[in-house]
mmCIF file of the N, C-alpha and C atoms, coordinates in Angstrom:
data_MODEL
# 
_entry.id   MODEL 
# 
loop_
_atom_site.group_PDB 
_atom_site.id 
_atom_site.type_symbol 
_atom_site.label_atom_id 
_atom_site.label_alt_id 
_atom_site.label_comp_id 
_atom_site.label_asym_id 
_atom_site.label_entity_id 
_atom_site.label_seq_id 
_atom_site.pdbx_PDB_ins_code 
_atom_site.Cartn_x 
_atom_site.Cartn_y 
_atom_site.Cartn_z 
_atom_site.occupancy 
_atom_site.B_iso_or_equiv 
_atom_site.pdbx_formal_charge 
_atom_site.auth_seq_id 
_atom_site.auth_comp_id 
_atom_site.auth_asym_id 
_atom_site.auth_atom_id 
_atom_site.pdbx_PDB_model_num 
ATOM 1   N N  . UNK A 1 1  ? 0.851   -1.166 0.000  1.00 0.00 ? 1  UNK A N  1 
ATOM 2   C CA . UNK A 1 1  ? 0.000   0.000  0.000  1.00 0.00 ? 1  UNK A CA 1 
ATOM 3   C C  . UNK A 1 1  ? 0.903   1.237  0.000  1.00 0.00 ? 1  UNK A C  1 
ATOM 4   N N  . UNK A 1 2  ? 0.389   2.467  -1.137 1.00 0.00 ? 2  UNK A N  1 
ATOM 5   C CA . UNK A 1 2  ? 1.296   3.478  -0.905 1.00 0.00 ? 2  UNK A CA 1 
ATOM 6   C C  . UNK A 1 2  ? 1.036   3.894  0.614  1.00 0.00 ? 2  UNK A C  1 
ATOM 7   N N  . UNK A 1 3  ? 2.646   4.707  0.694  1.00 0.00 ? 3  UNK A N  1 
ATOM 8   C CA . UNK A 1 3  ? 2.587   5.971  2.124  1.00 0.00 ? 3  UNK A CA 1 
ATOM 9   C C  . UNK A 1 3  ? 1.434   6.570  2.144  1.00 0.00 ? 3  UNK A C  1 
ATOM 10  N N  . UNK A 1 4  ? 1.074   7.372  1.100  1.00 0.00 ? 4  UNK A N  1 
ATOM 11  C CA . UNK A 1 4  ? -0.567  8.163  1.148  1.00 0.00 ? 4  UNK A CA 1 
ATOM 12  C C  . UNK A 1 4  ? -1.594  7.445  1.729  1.00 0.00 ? 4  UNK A C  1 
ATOM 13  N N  . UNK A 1 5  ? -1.932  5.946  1.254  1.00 0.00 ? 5  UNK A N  1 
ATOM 14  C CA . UNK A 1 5  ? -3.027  5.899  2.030  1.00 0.00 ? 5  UNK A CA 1 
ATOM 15  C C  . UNK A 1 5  ? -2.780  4.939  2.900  1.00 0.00 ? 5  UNK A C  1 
ATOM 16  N N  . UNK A 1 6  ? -1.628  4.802  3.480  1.00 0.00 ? 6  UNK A N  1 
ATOM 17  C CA . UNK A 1 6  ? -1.292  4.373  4.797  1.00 0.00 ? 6  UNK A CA 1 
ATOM 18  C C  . UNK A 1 6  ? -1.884  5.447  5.606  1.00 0.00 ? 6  UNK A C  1 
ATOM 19  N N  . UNK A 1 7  ? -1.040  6.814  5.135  1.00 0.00 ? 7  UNK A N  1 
ATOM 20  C CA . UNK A 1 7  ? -1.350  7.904  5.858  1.00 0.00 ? 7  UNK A CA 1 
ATOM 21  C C  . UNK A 1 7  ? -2.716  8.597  6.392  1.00 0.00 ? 7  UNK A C  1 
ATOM 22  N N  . UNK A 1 8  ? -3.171  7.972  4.811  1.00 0.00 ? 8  UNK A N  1 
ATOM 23  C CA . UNK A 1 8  ? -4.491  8.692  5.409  1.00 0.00 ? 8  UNK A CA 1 
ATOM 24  C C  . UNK A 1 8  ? -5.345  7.815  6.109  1.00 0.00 ? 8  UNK A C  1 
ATOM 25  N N  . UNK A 1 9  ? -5.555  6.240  6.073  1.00 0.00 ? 9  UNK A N  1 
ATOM 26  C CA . UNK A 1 9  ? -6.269  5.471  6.526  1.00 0.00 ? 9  UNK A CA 1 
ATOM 27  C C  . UNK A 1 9  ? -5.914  5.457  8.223  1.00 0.00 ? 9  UNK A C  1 
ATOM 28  N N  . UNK A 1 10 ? -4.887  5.507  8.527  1.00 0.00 ? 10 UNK A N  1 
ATOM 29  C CA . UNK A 1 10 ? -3.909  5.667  9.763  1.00 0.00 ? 10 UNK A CA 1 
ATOM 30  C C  . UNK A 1 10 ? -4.381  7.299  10.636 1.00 0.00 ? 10 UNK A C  1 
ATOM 31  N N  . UNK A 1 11 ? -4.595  8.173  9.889  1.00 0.00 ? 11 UNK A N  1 
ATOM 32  C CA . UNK A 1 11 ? -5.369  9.485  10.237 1.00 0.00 ? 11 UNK A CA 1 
ATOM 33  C C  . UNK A 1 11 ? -6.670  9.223  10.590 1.00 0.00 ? 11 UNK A C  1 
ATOM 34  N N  . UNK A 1 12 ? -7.512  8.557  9.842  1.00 0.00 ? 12 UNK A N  1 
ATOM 35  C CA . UNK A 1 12 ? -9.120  7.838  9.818  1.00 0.00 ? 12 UNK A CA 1 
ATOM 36  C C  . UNK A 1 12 ? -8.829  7.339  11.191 1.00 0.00 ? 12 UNK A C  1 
ATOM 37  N N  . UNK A 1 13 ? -8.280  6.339  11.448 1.00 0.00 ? 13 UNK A N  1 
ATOM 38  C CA . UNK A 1 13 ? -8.336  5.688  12.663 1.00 0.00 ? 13 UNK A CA 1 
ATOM 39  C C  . UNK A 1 13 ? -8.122  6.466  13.825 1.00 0.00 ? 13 UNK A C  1 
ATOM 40  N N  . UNK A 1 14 ? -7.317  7.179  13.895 1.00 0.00 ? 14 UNK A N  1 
ATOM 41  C CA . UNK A 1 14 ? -6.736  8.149  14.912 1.00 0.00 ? 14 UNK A CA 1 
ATOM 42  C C  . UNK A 1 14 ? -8.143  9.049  15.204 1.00 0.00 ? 14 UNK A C  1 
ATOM 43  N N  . UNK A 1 15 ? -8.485  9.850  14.320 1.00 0.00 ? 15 UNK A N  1 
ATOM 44  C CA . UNK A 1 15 ? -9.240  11.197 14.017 1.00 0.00 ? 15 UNK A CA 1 
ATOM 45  C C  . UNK A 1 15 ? -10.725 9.892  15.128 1.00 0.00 ? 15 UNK A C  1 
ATOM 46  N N  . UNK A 1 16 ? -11.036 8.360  14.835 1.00 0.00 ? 16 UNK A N  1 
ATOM 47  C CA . UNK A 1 16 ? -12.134 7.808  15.795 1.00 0.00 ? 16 UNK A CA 1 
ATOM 48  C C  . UNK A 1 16 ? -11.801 8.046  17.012 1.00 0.00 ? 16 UNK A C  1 
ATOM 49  N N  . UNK A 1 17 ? -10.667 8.197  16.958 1.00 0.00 ? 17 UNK A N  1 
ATOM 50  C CA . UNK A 1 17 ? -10.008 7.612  18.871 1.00 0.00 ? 17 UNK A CA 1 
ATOM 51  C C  . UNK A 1 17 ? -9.938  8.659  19.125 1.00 0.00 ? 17 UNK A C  1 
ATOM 52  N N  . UNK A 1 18 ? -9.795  9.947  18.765 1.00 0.00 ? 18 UNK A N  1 
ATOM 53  C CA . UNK A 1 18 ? -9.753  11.548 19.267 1.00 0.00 ? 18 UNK A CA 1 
ATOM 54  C C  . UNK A 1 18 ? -10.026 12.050 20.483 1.00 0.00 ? 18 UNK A C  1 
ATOM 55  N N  . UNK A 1 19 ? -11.090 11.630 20.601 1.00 0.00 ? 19 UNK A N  1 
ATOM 56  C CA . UNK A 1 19 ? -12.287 12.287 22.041 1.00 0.00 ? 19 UNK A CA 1 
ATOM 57  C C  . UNK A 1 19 ? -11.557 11.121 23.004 1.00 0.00 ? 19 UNK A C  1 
ATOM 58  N N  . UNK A 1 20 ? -10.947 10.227 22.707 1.00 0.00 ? 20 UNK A N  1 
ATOM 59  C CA . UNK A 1 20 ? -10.066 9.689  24.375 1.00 0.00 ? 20 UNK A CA 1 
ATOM 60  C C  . UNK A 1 20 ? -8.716  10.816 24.888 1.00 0.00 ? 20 UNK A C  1 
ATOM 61  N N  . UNK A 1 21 ? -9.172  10.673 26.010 1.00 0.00 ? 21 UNK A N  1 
ATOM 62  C CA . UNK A 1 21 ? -8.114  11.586 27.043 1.00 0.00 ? 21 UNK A CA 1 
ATOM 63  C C  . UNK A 1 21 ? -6.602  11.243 26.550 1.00 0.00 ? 21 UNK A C  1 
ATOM 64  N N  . UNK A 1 22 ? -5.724  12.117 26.813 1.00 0.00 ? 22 UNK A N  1 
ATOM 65  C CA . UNK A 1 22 ? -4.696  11.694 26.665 1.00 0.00 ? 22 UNK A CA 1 
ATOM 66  C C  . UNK A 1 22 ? -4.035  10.664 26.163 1.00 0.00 ? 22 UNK A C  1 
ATOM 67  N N  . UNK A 1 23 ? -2.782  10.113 26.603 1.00 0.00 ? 23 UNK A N  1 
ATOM 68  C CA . UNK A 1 23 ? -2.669  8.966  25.868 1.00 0.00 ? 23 UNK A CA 1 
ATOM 69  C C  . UNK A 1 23 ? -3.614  7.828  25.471 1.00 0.00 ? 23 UNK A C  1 
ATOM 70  N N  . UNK A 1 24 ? -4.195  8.001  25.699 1.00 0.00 ? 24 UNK A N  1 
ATOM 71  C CA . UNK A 1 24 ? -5.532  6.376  25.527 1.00 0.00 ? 24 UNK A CA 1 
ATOM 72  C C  . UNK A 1 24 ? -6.211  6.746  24.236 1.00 0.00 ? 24 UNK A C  1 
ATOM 73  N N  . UNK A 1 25 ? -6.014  7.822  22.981 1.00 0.00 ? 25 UNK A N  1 
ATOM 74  C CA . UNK A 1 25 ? -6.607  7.813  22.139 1.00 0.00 ? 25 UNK A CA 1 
ATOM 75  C C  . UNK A 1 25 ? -4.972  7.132  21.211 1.00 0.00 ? 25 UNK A C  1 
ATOM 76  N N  . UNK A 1 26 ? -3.952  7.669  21.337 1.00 0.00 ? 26 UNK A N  1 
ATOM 77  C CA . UNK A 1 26 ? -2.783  6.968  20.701 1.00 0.00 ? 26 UNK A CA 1 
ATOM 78  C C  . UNK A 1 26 ? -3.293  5.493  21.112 1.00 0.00 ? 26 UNK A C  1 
ATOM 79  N N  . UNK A 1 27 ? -3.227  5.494  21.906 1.00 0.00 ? 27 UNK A N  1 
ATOM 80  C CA . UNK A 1 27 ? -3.093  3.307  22.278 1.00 0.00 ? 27 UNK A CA 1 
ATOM 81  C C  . UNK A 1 27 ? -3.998  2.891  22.379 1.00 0.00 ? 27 UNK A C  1 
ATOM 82  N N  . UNK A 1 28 ? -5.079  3.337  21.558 1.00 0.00 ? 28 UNK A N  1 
ATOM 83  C CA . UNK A 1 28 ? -6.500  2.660  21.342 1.00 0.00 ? 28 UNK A CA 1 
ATOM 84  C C  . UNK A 1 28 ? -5.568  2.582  19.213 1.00 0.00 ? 28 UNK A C  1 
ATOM 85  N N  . UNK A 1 29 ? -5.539  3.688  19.183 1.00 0.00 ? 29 UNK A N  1 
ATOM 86  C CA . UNK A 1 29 ? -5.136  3.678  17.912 1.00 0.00 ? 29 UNK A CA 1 
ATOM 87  C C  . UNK A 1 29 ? -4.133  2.465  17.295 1.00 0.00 ? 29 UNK A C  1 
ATOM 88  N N  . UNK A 1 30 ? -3.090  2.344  18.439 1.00 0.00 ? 30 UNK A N  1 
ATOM 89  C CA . UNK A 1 30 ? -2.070  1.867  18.312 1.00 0.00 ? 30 UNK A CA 1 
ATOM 90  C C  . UNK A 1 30 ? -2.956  -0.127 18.334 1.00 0.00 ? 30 UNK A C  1 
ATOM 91  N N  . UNK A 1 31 ? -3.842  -0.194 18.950 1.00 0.00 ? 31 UNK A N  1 
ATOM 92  C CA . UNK A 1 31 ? -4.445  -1.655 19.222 1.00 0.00 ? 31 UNK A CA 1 
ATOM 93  C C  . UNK A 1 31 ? -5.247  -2.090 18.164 1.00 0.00 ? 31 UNK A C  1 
ATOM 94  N N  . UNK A 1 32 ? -5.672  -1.035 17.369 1.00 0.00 ? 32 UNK A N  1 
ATOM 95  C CA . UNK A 1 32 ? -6.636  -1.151 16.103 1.00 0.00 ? 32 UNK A CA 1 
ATOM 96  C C  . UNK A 1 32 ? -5.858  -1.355 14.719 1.00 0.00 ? 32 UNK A C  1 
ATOM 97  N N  . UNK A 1 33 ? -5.111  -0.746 14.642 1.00 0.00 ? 33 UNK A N  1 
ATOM 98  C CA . UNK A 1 33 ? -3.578  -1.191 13.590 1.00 0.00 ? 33 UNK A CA 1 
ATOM 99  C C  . UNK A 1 33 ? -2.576  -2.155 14.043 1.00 0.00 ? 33 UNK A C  1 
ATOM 100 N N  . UNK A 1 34 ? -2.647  -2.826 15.253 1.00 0.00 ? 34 UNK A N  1 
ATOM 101 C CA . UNK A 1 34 ? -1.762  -4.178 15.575 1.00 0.00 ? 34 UNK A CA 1 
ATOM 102 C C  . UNK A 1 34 ? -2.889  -5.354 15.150 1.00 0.00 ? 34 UNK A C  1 
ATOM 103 N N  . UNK A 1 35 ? -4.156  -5.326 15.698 1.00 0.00 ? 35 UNK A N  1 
ATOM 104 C CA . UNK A 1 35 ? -5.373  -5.772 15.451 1.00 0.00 ? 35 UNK A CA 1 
ATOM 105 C C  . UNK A 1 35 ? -5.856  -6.068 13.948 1.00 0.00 ? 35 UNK A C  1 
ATOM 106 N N  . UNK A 1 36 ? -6.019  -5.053 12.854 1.00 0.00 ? 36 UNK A N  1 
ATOM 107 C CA . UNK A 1 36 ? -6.299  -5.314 11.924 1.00 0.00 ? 36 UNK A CA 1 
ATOM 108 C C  . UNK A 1 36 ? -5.630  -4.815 10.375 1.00 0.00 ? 36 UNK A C  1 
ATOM 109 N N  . UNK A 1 37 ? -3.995  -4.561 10.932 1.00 0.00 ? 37 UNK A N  1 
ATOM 110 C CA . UNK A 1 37 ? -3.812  -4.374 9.622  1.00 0.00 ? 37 UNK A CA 1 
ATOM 111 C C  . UNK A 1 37 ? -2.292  -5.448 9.431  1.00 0.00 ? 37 UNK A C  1 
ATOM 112 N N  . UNK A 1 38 ? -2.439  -6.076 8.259  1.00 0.00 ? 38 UNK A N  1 
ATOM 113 C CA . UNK A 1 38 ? -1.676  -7.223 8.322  1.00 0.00 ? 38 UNK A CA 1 
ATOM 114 C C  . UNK A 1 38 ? -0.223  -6.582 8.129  1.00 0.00 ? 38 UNK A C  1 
ATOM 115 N N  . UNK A 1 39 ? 0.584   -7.461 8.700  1.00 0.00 ? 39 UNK A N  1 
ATOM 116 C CA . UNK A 1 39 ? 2.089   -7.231 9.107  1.00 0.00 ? 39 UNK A CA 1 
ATOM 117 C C  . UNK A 1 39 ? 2.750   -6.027 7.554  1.00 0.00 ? 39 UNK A C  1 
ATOM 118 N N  . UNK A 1 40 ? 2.947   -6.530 6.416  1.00 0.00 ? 40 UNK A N  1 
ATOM 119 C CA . UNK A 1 40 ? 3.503   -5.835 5.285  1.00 0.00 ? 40 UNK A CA 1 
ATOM 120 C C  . UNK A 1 40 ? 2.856   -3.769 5.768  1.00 0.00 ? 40 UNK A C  1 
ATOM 121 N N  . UNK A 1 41 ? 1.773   -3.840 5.877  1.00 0.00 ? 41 UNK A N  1 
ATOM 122 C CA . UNK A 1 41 ? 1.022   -2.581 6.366  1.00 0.00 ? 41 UNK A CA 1 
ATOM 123 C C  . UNK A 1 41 ? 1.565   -1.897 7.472  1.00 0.00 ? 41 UNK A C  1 
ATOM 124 N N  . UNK A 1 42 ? 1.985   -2.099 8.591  1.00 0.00 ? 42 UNK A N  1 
ATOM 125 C CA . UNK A 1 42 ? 2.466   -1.921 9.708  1.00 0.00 ? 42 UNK A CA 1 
ATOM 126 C C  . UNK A 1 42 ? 4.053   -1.867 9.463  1.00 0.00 ? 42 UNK A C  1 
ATOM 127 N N  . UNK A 1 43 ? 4.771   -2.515 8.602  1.00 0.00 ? 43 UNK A N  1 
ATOM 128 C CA . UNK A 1 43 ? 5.940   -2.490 8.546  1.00 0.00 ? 43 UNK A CA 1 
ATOM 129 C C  . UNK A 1 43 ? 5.896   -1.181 7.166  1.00 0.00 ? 43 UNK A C  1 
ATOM 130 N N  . UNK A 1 44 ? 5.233   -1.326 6.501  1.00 0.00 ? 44 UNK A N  1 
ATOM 131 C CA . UNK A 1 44 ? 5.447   0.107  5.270  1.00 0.00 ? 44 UNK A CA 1 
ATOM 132 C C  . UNK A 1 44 ? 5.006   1.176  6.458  1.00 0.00 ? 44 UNK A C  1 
ATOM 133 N N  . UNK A 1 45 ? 4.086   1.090  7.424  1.00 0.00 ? 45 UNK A N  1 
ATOM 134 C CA . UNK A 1 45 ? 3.864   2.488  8.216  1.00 0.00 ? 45 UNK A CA 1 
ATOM 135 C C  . UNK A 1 45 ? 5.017   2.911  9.001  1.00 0.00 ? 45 UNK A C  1 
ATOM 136 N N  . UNK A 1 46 ? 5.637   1.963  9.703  1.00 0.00 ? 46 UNK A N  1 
ATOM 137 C CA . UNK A 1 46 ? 7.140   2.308  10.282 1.00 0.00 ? 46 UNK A CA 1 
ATOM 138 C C  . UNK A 1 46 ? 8.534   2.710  9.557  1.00 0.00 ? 46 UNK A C  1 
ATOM 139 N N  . UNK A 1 47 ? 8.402   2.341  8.244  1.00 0.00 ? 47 UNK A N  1 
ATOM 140 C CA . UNK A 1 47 ? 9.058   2.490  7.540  1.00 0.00 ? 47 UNK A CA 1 
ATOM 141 C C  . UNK A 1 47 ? 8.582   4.251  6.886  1.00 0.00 ? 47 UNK A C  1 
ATOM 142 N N  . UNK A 1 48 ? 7.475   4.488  7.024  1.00 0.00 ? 48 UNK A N  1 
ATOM 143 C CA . UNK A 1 48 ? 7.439   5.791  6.518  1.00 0.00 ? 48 UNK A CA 1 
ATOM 144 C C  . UNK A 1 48 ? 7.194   6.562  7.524  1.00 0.00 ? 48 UNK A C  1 
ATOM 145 N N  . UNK A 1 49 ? 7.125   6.284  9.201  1.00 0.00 ? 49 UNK A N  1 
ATOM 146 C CA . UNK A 1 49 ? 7.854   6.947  9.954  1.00 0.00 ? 49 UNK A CA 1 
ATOM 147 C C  . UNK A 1 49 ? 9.178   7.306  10.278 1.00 0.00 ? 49 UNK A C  1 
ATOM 148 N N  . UNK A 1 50 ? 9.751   6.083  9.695  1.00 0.00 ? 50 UNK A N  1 
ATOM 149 C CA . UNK A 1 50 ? 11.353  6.509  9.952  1.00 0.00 ? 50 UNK A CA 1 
ATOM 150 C C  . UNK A 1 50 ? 12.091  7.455  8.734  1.00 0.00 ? 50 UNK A C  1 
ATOM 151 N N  . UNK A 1 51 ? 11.310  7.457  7.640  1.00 0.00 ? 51 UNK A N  1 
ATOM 152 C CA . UNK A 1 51 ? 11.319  8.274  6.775  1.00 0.00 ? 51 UNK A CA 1 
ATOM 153 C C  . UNK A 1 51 ? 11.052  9.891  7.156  1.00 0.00 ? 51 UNK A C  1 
ATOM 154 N N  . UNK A 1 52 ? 10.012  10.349 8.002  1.00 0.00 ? 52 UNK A N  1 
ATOM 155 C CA . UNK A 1 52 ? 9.945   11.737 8.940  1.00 0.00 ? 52 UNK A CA 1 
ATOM 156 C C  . UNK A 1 52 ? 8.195   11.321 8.784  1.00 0.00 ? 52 UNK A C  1 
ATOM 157 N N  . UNK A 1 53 ? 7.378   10.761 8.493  1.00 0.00 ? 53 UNK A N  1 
ATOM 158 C CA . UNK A 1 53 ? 6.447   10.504 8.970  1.00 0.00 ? 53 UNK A CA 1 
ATOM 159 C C  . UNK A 1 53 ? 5.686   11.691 8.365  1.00 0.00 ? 53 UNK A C  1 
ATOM 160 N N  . UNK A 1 54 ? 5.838   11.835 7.054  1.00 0.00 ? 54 UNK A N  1 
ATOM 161 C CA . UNK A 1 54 ? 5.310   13.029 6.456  1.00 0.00 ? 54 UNK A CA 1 
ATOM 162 C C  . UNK A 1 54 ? 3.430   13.123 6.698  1.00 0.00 ? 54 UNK A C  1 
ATOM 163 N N  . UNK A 1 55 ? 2.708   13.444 7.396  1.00 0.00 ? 55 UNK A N  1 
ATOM 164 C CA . UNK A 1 55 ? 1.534   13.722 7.112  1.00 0.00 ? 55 UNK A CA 1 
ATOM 165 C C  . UNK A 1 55 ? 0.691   13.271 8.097  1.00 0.00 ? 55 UNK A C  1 
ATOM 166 N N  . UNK A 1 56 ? 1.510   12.218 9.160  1.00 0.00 ? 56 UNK A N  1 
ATOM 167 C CA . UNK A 1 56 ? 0.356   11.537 9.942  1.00 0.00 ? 56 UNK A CA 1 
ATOM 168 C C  . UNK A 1 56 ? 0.050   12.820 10.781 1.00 0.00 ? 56 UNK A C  1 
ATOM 169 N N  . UNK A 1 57 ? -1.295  12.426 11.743 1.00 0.00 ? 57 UNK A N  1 
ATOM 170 C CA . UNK A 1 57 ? -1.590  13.513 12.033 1.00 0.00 ? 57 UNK A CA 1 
ATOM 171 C C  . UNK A 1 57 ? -1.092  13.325 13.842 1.00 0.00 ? 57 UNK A C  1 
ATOM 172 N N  . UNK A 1 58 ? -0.951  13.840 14.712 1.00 0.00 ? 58 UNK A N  1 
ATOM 173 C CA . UNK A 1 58 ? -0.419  13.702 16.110 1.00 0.00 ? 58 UNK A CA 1 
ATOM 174 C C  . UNK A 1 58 ? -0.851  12.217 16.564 1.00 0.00 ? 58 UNK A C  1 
ATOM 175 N N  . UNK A 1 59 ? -2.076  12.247 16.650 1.00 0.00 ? 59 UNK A N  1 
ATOM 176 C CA . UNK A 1 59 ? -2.503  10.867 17.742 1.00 0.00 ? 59 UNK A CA 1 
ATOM 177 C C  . UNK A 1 59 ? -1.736  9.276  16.363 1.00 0.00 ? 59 UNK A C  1 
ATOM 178 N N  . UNK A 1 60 ? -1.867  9.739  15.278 1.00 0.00 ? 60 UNK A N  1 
ATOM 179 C CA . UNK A 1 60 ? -1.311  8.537  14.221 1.00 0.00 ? 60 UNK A CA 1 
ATOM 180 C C  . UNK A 1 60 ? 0.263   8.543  14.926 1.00 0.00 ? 60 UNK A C  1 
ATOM 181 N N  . UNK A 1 61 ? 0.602   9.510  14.692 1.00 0.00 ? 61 UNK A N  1 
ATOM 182 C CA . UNK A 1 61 ? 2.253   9.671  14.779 1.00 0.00 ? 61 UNK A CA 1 
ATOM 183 C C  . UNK A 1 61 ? 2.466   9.415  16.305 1.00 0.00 ? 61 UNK A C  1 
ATOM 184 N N  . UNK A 1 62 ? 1.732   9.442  17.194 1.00 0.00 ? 62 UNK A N  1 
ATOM 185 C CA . UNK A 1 62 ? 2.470   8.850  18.604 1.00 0.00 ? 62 UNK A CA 1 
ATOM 186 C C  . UNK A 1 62 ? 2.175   7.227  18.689 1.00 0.00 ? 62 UNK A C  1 
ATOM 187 N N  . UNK A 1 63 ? 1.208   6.810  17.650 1.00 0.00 ? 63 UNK A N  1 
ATOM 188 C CA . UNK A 1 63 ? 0.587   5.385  17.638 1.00 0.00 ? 63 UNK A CA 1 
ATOM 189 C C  . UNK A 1 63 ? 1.811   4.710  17.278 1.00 0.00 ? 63 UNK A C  1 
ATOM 190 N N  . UNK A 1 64 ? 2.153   5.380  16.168 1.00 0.00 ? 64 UNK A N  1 
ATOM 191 C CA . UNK A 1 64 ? 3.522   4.651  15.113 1.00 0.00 ? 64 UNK A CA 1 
ATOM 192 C C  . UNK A 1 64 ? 4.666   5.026  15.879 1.00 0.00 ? 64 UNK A C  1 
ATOM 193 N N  . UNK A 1 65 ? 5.205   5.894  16.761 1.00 0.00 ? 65 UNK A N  1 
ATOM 194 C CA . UNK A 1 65 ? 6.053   5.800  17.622 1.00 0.00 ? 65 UNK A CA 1 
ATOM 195 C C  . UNK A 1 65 ? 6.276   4.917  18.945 1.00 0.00 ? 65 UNK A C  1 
ATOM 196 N N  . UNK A 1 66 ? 4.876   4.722  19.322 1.00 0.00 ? 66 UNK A N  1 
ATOM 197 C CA . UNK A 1 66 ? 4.799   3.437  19.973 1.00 0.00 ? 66 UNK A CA 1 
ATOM 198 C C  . UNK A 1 66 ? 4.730   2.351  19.179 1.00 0.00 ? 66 UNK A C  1 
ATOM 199 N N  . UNK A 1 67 ? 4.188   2.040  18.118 1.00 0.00 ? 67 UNK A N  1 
ATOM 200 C CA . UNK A 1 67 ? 4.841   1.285  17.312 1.00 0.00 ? 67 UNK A CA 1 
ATOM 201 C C  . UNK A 1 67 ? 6.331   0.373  17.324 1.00 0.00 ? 67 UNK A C  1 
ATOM 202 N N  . UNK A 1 68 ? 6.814   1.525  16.737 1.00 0.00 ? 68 UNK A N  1 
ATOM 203 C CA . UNK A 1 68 ? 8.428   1.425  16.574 1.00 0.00 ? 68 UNK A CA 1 
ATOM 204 C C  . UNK A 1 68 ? 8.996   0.922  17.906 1.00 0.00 ? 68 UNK A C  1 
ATOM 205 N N  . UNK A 1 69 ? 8.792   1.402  18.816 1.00 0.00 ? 69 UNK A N  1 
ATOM 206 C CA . UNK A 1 69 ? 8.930   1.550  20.366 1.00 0.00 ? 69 UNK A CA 1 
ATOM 207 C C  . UNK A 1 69 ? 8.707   -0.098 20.211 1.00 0.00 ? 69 UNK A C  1 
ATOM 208 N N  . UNK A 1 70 ? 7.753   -0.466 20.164 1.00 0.00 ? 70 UNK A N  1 
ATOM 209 C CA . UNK A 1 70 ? 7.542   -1.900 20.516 1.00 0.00 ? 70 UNK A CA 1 
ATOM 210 C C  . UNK A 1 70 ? 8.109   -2.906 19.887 1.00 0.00 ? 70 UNK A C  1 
ATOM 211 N N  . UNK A 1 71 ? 8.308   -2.460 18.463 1.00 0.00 ? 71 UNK A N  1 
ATOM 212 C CA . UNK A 1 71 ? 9.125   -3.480 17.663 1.00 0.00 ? 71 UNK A CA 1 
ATOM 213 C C  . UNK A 1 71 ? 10.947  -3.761 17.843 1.00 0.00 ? 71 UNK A C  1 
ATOM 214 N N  . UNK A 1 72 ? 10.938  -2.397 18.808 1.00 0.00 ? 72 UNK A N  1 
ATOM 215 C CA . UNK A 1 72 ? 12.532  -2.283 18.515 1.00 0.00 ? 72 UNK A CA 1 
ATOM 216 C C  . UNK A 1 72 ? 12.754  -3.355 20.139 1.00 0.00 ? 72 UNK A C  1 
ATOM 217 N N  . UNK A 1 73 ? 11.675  -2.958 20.905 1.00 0.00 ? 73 UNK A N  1 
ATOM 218 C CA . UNK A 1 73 ? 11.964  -3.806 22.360 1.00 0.00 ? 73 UNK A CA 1 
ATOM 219 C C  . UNK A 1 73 ? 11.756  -5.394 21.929 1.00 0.00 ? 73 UNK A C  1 
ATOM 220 N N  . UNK A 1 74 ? 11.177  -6.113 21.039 1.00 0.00 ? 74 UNK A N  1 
ATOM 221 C CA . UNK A 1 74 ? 10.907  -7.130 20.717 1.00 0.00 ? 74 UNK A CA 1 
ATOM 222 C C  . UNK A 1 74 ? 12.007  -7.783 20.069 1.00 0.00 ? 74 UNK A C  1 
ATOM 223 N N  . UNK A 1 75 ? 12.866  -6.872 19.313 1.00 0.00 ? 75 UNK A N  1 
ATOM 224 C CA . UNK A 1 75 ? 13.781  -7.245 18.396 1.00 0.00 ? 75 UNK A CA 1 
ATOM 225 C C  . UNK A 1 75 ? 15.391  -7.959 19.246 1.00 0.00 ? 75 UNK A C  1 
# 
């Protein structure tokens, strides 16, 4: 899947989880993209975070930083 609609589908998800307090709208976000988007998807999204993460929007971009966060402790 291109970056774009990683980006934007990854924004969609975020933009649901919004109205949670503080961190709990990232890691609701972050459970819905471990949950349902298959591995190749999740690895092009980290990959276009480590790129500068052009476009996600805050609650996407702390999802995919916990992300990364988790993959790198696993590794």
């Amino acid at each position: 899947m291109s970056p774009d609609k990683l980006v934007y589908v990854a924004n969609q998800v975020a933009a649901f989880f919004k109205g949670q307090a503080g961190d709990k709208a990232a890691a609701a976000t972050l459970n819905h993209l471990e949950r349902y988007w298959e591995p190749r998807m999740r690895r092009d999204f980290l990959a276009h975070l480590a790129a500068g993460g052009e476009g996600l929007s805050p609650i996407a971009r702390a999802a995919a930083e916990m992300m990364a966060a988790k993959e790198k402790a696993t590794a």
